[in-house]
C-alpha positions in Angstrom: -10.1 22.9 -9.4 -10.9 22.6 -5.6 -10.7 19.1 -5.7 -7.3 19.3 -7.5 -5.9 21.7 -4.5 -7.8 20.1 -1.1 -6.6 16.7 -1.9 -3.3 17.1 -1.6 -3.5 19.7 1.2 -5.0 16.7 3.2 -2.8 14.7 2.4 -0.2 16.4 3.8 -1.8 17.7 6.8 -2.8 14.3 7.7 0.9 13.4 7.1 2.3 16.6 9.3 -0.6 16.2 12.1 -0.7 12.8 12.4 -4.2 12.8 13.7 -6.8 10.1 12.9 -9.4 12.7 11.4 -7.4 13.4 9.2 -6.9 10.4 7.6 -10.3 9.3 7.9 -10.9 12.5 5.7 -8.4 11.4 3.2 -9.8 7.6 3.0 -13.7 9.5 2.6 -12.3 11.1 -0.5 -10.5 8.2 -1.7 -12.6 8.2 -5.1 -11.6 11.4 -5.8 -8.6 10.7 -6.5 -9.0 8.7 -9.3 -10.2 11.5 -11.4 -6.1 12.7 -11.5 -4.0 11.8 -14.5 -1.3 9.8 -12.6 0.4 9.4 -16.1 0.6 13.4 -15.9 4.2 14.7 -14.7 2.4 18.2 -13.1 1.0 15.5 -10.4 4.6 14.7 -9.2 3.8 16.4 -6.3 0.8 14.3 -4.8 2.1 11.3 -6.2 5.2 12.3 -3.6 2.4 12.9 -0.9 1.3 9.6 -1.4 4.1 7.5 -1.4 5.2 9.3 2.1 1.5 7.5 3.1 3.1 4.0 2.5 5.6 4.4 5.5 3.9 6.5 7.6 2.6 5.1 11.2 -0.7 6.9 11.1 -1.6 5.3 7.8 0.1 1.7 9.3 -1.7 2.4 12.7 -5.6 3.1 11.7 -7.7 0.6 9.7 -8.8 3.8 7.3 -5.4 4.0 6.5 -4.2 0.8 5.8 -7.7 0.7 3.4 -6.4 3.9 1.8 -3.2 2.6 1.1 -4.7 -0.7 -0.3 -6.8 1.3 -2.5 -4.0 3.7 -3.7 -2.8 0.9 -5.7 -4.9 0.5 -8.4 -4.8 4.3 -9.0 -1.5 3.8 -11.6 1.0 1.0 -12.3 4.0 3.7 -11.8 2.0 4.8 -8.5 1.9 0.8 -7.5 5.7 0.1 -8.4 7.0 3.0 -6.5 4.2 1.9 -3.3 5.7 -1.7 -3.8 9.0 -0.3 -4.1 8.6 1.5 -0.7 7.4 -1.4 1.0 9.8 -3.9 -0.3 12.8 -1.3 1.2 11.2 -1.0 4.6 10.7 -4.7 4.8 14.3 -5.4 6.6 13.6 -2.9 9.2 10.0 -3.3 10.2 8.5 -4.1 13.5 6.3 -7.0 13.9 3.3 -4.7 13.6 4.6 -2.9 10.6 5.1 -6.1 8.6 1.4 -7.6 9.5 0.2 -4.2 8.6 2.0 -4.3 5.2 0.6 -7.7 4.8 -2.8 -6.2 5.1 -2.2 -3.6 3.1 -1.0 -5.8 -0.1 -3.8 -8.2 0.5 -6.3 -5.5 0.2 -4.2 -4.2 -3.2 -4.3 -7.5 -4.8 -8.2 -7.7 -4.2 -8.4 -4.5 -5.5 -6.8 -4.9 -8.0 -6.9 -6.9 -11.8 -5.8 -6.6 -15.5 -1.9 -5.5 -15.7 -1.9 -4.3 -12.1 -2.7 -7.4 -10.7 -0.6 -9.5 -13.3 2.5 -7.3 -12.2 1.7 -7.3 -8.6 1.9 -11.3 -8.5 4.8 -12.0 -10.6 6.7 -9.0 -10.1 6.2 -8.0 -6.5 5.1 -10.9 -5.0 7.2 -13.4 -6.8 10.7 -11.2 -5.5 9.5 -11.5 -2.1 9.3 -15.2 -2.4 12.4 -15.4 -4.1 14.2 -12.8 -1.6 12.3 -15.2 1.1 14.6 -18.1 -0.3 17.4 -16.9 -0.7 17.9 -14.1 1.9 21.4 -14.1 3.4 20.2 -13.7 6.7 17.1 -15.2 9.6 16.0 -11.6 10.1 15.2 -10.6 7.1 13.8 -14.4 6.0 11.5 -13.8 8.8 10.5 -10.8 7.9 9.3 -11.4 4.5 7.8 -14.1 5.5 5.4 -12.7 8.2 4.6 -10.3 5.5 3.9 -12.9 3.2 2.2 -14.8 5.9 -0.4 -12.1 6.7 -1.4 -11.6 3.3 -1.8 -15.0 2.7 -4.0 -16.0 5.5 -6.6 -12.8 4.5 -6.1 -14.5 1.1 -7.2 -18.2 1.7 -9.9 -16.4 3.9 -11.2 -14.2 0.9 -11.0 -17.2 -1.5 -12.8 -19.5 0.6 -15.7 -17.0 0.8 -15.8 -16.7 -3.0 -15.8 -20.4 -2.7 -18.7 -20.7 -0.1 
């Protein structure tokens, strides 16, 4: 029961603060939260909380953050889609620092990840960035998705040649 209420009131305080304690907090706890029922509709609520995370600078900003929100990923495959969702729709309109921040953050969900998760993650989500890369109707947003894609994919070659070595 206590975990069930101070999770999500973390959450959102680290949302509403902003502060870097906060989210360190929320990324200590991060195990927790894989004993909720993400399936379960009565968890709407912190499933909300943590979709917010996906756009918000504090979570961008600190390196606990952008861990949390690469670990977030493997919690449901409706959690991922709506995270991957989210990221794909903020894509366009990112800063530089956003987009290598969301390229981090997928490159640590796709490690993270396996099974259906990470089958869905590289042909669904990955494979519409590539194809929106291709076809995109204009340089901005080619370039964006593509230094998203860019960042993830250097951590990637990195990670595989250490697996390698």
């Amino acid at each position: 029961m206590l975990i069930s209420q101070s999770l999500p009131f973390l959450v959102s305080r680290s949302l509403t603060l902003k502060k870097k304690v906060d989210v360190h907090r929320v990324y200590a706890l991060r195990e927790a939260f894989t004993l909720f029922d993400f399936e379960d509709e009565s968890i709407e609520d912190l499933k909300m909380l943590l979709i917010r995370t996906v756009i918000a600078p504090i979570y961008l900003k600190t390196e606990d953050g952008r861990k949390f929100l690469g670990f977030i990923f493997g919690l449901s495959m409706q959690l991922m889609k709506e995270a991957l969702a989210m990221i794909k729709s903020q894509i366009a309109f990112g800063r530089k620092s956003v987009l290598e921040a969301y390229g981090v953050i997928l490159f640590r969900a796709w490690k993270g990840i396996d099974g259906v998760l990470k089958e869905e993650f590289e042909d669904g989500f990955l494979q519409s960035l590539i194809e929106g890369l291709i076809y995109a109707n204009s340089r901005v947003l080619a370039a964006s998705v593509r230094r998203v894609l860019e960042s993830a994919k250097a951590l990637m070659i990195v990670f595989q040649e250490k697996q390698l070595g």
